[in-house]
C-alpha positions as CSV (number, residue, x, y, z in Angstrom):
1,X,31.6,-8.0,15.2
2,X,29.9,-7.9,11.8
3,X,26.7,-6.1,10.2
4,X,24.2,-7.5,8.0
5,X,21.5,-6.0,5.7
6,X,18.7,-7.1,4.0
7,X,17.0,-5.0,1.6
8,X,14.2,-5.9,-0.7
9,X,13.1,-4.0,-3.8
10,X,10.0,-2.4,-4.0
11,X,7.1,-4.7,-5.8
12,X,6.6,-4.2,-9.6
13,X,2.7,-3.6,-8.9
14,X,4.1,-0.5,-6.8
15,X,5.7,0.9,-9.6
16,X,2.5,-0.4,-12.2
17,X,0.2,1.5,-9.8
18,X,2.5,4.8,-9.3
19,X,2.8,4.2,-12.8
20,X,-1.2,4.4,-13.0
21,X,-1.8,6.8,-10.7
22,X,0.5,10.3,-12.2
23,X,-1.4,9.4,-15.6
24,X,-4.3,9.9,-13.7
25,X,-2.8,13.4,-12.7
26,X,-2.7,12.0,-9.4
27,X,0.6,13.2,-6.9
28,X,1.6,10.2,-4.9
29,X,2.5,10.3,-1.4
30,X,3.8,7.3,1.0
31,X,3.1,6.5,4.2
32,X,5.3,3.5,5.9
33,X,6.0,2.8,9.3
34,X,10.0,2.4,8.5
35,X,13.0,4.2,9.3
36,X,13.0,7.7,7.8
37,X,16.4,6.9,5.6
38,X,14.6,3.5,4.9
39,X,11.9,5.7,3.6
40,X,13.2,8.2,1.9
41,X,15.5,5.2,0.0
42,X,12.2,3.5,-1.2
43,X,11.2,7.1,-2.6
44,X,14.1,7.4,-4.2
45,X,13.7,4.4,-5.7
46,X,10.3,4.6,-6.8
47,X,10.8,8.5,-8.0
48,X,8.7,9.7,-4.9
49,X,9.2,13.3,-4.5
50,X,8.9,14.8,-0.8
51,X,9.8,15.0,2.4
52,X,10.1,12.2,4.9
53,X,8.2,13.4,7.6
54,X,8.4,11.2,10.6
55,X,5.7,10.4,12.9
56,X,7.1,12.5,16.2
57,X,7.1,15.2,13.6
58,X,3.8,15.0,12.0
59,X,2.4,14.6,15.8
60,X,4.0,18.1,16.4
61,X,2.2,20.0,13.2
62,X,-0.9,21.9,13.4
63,X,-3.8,21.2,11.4
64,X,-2.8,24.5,9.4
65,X,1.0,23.3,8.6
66,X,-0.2,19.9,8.0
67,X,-2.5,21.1,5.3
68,X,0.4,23.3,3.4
69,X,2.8,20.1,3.6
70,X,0.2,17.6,2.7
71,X,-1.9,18.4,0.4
72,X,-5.4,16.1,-0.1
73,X,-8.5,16.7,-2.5
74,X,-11.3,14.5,-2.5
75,X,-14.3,15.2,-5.1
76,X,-17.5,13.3,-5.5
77,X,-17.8,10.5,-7.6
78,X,-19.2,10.6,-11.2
79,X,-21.9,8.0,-11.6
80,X,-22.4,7.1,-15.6
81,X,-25.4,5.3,-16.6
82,X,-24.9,3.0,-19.2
């Protein structure tokens, strides 16, 4: 018997745009559809901080939990007239 794995490093224009997006003041969050520890690895990897949060999980959290874990703000866009 014998086990393989096959892991590829996260794009550079993931780590550009992360990059991009905490000068901005911006807290980046992930969402993926791998495994939890694959996940969390990538985070890791790409200085992600949080929780991995599986789907089941997120499934099971009120609207009122799901707010204090994940936190969103949109604001309206500034139009500038040139």
């Amino acid at each position: 018997m014998s086990v393989a794995g096959i892991a590829g490093p996260p794009r550079a224009q993931a780590r550009d745009a992360i990059a991009l997006c905490r000068t901005a003041g911006v807290t980046v969050k992930m969402i993926t559809g791998d495994h939890a520890d694959t996940a969390a690895a990538v985070a890791r990897e790409l200085d992600i901080d949080g929780d991995v949060v599986t789907g089941v999980e997120l499934d099971r959290m009120t609207p009122r939990e799901l707010s204090r874990r994940i936190a969103v703000r949109a604001g309206p866009c500034r139009r500038h007239d040139r």
